[in-house]
C-alpha positions as MATLAB code, in Angstrom:
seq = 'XXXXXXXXXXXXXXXXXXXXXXXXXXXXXXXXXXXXXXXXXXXXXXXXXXXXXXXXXXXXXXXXXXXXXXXXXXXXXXXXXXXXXXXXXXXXXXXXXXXXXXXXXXXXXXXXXXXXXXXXXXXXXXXXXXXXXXXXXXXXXXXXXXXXXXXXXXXXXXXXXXXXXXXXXXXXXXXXXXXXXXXXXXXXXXXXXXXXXXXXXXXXXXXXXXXXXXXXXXXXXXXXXXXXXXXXXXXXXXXXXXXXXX';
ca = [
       0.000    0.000    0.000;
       0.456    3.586   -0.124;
       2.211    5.655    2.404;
      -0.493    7.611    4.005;
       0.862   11.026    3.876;
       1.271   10.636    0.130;
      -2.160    9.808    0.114;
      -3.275   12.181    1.688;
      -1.361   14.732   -0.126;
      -2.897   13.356   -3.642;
      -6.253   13.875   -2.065;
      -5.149   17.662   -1.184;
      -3.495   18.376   -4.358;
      -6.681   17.396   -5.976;
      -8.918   20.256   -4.077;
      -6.523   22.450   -4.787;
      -6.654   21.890   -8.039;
     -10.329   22.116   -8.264;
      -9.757   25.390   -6.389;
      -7.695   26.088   -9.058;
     -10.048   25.438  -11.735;
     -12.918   27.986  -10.104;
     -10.465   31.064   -9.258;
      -7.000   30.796  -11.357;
      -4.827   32.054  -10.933;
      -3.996   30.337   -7.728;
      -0.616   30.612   -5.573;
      -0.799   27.117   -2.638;
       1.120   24.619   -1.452;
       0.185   21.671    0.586;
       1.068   20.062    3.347;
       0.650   16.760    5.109;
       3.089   16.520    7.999;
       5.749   17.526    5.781;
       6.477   21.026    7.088;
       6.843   22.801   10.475;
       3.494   23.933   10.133;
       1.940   24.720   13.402;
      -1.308   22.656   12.659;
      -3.095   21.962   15.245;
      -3.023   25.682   16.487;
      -4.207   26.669   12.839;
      -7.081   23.625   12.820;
      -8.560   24.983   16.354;
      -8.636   28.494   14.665;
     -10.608   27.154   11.792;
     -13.138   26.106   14.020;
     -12.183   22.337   13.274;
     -11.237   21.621   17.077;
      -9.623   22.020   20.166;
      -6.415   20.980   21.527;
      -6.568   18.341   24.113;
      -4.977   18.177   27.686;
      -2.919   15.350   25.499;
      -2.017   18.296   22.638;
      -3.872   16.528   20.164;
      -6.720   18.038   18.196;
      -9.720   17.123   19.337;
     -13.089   16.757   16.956;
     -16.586   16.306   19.363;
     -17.868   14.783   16.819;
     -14.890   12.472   15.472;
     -12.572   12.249   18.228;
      -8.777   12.623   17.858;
      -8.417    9.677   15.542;
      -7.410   11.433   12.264;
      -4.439   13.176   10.354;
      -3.970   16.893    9.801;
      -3.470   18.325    6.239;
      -3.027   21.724    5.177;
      -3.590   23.613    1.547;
      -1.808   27.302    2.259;
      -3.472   29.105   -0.637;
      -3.331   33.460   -1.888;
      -6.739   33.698   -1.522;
      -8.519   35.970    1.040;
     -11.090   33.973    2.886;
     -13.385   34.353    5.845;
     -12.261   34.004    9.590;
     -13.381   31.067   11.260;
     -14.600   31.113   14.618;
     -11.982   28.859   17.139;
     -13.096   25.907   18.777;
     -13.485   26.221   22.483;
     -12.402   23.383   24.755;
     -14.455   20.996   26.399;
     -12.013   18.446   27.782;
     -13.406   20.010   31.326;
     -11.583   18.584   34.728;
     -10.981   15.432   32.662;
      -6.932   14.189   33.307;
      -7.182   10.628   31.864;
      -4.666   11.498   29.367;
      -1.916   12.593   31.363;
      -2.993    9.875   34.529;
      -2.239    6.975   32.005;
       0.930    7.962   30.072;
       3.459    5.173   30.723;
       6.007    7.948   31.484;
       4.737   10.562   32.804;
       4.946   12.911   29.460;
       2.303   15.148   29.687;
       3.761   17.200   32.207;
       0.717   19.808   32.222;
      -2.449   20.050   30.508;
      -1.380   20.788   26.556;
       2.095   20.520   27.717;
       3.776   17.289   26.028;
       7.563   16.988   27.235;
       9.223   14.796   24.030;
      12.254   13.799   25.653;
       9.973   11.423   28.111;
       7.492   10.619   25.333;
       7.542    6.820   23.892;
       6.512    7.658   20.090;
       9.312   10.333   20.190;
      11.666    7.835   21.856;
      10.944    4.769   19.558;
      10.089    6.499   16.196;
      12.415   10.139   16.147;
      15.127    9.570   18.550;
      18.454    8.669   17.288;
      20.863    6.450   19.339;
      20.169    4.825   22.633;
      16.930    5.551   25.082;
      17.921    6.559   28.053;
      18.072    3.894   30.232;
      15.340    5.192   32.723;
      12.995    5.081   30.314;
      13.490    1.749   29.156;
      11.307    0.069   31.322;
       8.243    2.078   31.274;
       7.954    1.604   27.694;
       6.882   -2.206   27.889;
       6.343   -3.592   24.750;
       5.783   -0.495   22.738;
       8.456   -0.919   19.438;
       6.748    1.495   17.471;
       4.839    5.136   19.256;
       2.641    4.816   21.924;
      -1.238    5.978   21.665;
      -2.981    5.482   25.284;
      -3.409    9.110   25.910;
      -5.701    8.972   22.602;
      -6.921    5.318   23.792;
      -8.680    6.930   27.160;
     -10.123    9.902   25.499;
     -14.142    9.963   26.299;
     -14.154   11.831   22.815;
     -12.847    8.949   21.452;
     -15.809    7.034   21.817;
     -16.995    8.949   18.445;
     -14.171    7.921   16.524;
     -15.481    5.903   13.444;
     -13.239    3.328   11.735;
     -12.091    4.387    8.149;
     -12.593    1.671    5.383;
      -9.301    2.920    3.568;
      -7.059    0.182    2.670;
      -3.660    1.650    3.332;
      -4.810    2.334    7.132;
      -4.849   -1.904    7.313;
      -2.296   -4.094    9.308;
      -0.084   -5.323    6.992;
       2.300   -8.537    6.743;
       0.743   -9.450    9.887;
       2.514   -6.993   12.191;
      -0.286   -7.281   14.567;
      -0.380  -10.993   14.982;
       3.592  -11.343   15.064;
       5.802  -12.159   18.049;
       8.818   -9.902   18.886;
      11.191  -12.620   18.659;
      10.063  -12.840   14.674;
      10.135   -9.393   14.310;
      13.422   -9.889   16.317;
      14.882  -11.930   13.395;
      13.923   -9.488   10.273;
      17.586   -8.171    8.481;
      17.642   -4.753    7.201;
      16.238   -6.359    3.477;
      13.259   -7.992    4.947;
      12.495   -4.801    7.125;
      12.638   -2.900    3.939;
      10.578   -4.853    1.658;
       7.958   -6.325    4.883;
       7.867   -1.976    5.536;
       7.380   -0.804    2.267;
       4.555    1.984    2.391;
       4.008    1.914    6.161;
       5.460    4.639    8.281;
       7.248    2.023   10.302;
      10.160    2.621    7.447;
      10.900    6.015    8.864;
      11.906    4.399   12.356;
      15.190    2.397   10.287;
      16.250   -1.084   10.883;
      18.400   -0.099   13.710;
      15.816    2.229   15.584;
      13.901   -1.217   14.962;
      16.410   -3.696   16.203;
      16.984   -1.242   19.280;
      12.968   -0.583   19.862;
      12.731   -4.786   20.129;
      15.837   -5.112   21.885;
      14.259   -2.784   24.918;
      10.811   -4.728   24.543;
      12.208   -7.732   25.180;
      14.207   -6.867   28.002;
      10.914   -6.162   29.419;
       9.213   -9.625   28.319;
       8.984  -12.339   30.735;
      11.448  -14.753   30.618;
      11.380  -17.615   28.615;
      14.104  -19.397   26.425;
      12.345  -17.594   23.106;
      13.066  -14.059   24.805;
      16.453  -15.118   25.810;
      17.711  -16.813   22.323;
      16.107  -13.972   20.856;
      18.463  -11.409   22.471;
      21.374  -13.750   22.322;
      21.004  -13.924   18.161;
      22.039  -10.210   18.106;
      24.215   -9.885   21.017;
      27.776   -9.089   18.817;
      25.807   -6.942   16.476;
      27.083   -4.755   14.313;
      25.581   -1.914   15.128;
      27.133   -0.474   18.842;
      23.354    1.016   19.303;
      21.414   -2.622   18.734;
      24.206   -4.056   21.094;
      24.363   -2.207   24.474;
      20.276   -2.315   24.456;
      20.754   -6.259   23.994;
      23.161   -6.150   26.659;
      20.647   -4.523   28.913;
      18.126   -6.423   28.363;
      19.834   -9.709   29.054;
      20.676   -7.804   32.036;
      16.860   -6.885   32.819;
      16.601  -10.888   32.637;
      19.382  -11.480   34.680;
      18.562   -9.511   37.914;
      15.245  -11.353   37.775;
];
């Protein structure tokens, strides 16, 4: 399948052009997390939302369950009315973050948060960290997963939002065992490509530290512990450590 930002970008550049069509000529660009854009802000300005104590954007009627995608066009246009808030004296968001991220209500601190640990941060995880990310190899979403609003989030039919090559069936050890060719071609159009085989190797590494211990966790680890990359290694070594002091 598709990468999802592309498709969503082909569905943008699409209005635009029909924009196009109606009042040429027309100066846009578009974006689909591509771009410092500051999104969310701009959505609740539009009316489209408001930001959650978790900093995403919030729909009432659609939850926070969807991407964000931008056409910045010449034209003047109307201003929207903003969204006001109504996450009230709700804190499930920040009471269930595995690490304690959400250090205030819209305030997200990165350097603590798992999908910025396991998908954007290069080299090792600090080791404090390790643990409270469980079995997570690839973001985290259980602010979004407690949101009441959530509970209005409708499933989309589009194919290239699907599991694929039965990533959500498969055991960590098997993922465990992928080389950097089978990651490529088993990733191909899924986000999960942007994390690189050795973000991936390292992610596992740390989840099975945390997985009980059984024989399959342990000759799992020990299959990679002289790898070749210094990163993959030392979070092997920890996590036959993790098994070790139990």
């Amino acid at each position: 399948g598709r990468d999802y930002h592309k498709l969503m970008r082909n569905r943008l550049q699409k209005l635009a052009t029909q924009i196009n069509d109606e009042v040429a000529p027309l100066g846009y660009r578009v974006f689909v997390d591509s771009a410092p854009v500051l999104e969310r802000a701009l959505a609740r300005n539009a009316g489209l939302g408001w930001i959650g104590k978790h900093t995403c954007l919030i729909d009432r009627h659609g939850g926070s369950w969807f991407f964000i995608g931008e056409i910045y066009i010449d034209l003047p246009l109307p201003i929207d009315t903003p969204a006001s808030a109504h996450c009230g004296t709700c804190t499930r968001c920040i009471d269930v973050c595995p690490t304690q991220a959400i250090t205030a209500p819209q305030r997200l601190d990165a350097r603590r948060c798992i999908s910025y640990l396991t998908i954007e941060h290069d080299g090792a995880i600090p080791v404090e960290m390790r643990p409270l990310i469980g079995n997570r190899i690839y973001g985290c979403d259980d602010c979004q997963l407690v949101c009441p609003w959530n509970k209005f989030a409708k499933r989309t039919d589009e194919a290239d939002f699907r599991a694929r090559n039965n990533l959500d069936t498969a055991r960590l050890d098997q993922l465990f065992a992928w080389d950097e060719a089978e990651f490529l071609r088993r990733t191909e159009g899924s986000p999960i490509r942007r994390s690189g085989h050795e973000r991936w190797l390292r992610n596992i590494a740390v989840a099975l530290g945390n997985a009980p211990t059984t024989a399959e966790t342990l000759s799992a680890l020990q299959t990679r512990a002289d790898d070749a990359s210094p990163v993959v290694r030392e979070h092997v070594q920890w996590a036959l450590g993790q098994h070790g002091q139990r």
